[in-house]
VOMAR-543307 format. One line per field, with one value per residue: residue in three letters; residue number from 0; x, y, z of N, C-alpha, C in turn. Coordinates in pm, 1 decimal, m for minus. Layout:
// residues N
res ALA_...
n NUM_...
nxx X_...
nyy Y_...
nzz Z_...
caxx X_...
cayy Y_...
cazz Z_...
cxx X_...
cyy Y_...
czz Z_...
This chain:
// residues 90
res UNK_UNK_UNK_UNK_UNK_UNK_UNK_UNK_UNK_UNK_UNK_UNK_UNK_UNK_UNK_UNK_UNK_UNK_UNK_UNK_UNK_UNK_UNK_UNK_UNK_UNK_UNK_UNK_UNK_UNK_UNK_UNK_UNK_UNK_UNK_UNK_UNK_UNK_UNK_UNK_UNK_UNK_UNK_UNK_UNK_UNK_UNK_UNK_UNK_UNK_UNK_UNK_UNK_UNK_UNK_UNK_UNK_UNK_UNK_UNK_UNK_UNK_UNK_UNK_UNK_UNK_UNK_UNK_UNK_UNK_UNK_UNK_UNK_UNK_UNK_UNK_UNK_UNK_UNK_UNK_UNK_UNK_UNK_UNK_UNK_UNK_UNK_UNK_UNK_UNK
n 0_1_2_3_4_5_6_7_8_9_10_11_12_13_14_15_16_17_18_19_20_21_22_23_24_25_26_27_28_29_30_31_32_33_34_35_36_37_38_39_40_41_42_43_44_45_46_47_48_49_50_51_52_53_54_55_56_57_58_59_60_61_62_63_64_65_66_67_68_69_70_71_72_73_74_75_76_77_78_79_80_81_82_83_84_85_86_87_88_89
nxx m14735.0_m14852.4_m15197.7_m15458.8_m15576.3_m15848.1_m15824.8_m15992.7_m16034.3_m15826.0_m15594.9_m15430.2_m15153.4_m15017.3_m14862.1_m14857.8_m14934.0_m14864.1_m14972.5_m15277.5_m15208.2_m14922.2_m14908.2_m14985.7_m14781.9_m14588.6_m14727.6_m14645.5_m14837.9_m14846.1_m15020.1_m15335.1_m15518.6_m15710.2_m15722.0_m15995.1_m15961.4_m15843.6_m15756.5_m15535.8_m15319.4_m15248.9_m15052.5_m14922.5_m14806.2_m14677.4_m14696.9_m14766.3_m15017.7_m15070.7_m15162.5_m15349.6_m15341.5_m15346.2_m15591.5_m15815.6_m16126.0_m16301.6_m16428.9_m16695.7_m16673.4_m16607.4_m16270.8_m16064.1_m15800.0_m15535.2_m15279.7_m15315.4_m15488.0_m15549.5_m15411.1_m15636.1_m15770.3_m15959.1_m16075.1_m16269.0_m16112.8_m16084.3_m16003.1_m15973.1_m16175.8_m16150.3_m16338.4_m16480.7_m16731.1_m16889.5_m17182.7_m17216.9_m17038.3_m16911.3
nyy 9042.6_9344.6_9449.0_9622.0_9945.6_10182.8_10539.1_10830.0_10777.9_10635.5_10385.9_10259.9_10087.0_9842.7_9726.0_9412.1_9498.0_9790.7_10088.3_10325.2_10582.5_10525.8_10347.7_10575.0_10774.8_10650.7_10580.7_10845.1_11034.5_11321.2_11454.9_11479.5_11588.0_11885.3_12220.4_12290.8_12619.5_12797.6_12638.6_12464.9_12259.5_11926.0_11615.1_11340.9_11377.3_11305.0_11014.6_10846.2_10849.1_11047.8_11304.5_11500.8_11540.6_11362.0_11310.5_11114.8_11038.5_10735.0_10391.8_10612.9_10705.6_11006.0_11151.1_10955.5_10861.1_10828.5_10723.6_10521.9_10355.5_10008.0_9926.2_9833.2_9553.2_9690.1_9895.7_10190.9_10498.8_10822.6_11201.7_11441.2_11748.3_12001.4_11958.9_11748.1_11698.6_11752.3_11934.3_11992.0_12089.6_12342.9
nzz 5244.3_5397.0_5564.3_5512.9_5623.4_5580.9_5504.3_5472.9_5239.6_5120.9_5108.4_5370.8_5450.6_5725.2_5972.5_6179.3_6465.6_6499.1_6579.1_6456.7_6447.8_6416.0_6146.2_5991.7_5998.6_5892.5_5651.2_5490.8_5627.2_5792.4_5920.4_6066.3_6194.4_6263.6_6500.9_6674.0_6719.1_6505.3_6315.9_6315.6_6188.7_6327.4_6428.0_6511.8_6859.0_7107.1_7137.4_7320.7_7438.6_7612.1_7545.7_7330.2_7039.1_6802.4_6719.1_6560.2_6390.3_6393.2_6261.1_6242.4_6522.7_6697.7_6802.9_6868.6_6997.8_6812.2_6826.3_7020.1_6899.9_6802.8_6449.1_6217.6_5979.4_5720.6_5915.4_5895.5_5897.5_5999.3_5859.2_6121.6_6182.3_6405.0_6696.3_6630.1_6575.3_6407.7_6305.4_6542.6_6737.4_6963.0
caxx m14806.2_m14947.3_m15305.4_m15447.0_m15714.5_m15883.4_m15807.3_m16030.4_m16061.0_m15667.1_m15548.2_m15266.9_m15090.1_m14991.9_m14796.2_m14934.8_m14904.7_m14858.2_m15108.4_m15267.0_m15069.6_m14759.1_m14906.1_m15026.6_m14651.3_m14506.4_m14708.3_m14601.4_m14885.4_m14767.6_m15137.0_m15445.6_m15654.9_m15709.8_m15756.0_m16068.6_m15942.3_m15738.6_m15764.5_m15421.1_m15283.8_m15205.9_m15079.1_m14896.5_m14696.1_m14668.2_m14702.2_m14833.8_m15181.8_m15098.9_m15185.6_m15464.8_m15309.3_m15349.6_m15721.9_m15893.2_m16285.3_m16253.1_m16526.4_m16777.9_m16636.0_m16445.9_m16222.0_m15971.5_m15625.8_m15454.6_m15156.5_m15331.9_m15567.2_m15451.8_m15429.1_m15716.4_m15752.5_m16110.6_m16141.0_m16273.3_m16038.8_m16156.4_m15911.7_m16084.5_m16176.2_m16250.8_m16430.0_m16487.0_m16902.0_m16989.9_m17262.7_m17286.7_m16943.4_m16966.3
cayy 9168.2_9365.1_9423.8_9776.3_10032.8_10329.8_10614.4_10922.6_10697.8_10563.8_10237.7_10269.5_9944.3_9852.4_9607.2_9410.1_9600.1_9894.6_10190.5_10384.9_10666.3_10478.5_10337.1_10692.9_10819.0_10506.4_10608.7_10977.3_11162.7_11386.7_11529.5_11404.0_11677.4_12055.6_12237.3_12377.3_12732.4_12776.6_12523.8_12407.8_12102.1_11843.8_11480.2_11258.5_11455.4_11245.6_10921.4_10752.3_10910.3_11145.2_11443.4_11483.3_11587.3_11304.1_11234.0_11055.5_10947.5_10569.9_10397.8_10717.4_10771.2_11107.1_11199.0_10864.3_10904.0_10726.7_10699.3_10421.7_10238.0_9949.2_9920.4_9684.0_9550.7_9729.6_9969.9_10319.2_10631.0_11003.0_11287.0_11509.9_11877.5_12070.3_11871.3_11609.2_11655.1_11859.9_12079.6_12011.4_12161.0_12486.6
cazz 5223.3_5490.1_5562.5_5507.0_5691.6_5478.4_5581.8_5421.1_5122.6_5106.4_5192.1_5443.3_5508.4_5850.8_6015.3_6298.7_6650.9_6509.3_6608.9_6374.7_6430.5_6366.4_6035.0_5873.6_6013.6_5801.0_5507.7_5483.7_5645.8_5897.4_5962.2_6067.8_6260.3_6264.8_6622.3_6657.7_6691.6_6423.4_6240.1_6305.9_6133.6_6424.2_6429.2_6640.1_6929.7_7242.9_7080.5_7407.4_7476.8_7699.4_7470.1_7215.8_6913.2_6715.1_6746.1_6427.1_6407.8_6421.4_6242.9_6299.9_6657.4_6712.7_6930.4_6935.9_6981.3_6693.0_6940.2_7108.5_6859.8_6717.7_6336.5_6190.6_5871.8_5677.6_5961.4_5832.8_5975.4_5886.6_6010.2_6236.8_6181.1_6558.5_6808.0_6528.7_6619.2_6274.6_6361.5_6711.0_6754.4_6995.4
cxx m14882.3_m15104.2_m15323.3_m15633.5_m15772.8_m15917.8_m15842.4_m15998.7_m15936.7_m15662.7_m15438.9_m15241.5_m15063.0_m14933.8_m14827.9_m14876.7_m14878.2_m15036.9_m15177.5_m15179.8_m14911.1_m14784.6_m14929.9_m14860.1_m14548.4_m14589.6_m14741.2_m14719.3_m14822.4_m14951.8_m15239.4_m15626.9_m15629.5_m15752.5_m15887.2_m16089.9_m15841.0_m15738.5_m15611.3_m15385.6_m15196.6_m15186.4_m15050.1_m14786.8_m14662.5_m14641.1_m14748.2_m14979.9_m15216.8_m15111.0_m15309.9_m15457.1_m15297.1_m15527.2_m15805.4_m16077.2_m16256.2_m16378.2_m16708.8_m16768.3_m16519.6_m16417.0_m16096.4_m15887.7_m15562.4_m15303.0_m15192.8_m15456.7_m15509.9_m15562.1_m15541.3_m15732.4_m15919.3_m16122.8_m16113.0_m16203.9_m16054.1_m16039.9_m16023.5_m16105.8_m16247.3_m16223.1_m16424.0_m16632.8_m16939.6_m17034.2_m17243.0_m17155.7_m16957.3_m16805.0
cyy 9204.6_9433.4_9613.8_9837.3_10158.6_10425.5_10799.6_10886.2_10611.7_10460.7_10271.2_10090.4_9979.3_9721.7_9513.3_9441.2_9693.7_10007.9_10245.6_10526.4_10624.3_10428.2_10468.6_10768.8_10742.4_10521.7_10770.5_11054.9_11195.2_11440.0_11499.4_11526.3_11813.0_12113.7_12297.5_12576.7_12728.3_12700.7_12484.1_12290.0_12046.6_11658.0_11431.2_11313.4_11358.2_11094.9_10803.8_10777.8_10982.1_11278.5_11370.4_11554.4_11493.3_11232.7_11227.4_11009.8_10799.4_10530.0_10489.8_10770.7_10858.0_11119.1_11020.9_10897.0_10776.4_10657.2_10510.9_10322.0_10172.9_9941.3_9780.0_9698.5_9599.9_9793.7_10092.3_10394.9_10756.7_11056.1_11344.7_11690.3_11924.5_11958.5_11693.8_11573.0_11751.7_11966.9_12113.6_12061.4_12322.9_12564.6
czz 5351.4_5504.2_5549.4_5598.2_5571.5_5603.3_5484.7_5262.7_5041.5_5186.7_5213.5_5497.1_5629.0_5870.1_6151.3_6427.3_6606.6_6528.1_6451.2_6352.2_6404.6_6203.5_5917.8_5887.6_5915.6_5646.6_5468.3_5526.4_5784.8_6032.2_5939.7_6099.5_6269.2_6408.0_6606.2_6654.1_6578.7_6307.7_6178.3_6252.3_6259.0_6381.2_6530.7_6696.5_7039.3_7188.9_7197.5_7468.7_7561.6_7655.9_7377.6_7071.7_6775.6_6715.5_6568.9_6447.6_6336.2_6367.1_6331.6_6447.6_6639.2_6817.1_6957.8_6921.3_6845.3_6727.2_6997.1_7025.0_6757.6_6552.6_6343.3_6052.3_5842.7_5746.5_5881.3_5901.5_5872.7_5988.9_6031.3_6199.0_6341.2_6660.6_6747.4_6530.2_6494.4_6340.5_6513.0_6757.7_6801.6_7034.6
């Protein structure tokens, strides 16, 4: 059995070395974050971290690429709306 992260209150399994963007892609979400104009639905495009379209808040840090952080077992993952700073979003 593999180990799982919560992810906006879901347990996504993961396999070890995979990213988190490869485990939420492996359990059917497509979409993590909204652009701040728009409020586009964005996930994982590049899949190596040279874009920012897959950015998740990582226990309470926004702005990580999900491309490039590895899966852990118990860590919290929120998707992102904007900036990913709430209010302080300009």
């Amino acid at each position: 059995m593999s180990d799982s992260f919560d992810f906006d209150g879901r347990a996504v399994p993961f396999d070890a070395g995979q990213s988190i963007g490869a485990a939420l892609l492996a359990a059917g979400v497509a979409s993590w974050r909204t652009t701040r104009r728009g409020a586009r639905p964005r996930g994982l495009f590049c899949g190596i971290g040279v874009c920012f379209d897959c950015l998740v808040t990582v226990e309470d840090r926004p702005n990580q690429r999900a491309c490039l952080v590895p899966a852990r077992a118990r860590l919290q993952v929120r998707s992102q709306d904007g900036t990913g700073r709430g209010a302080l979003s300009v």
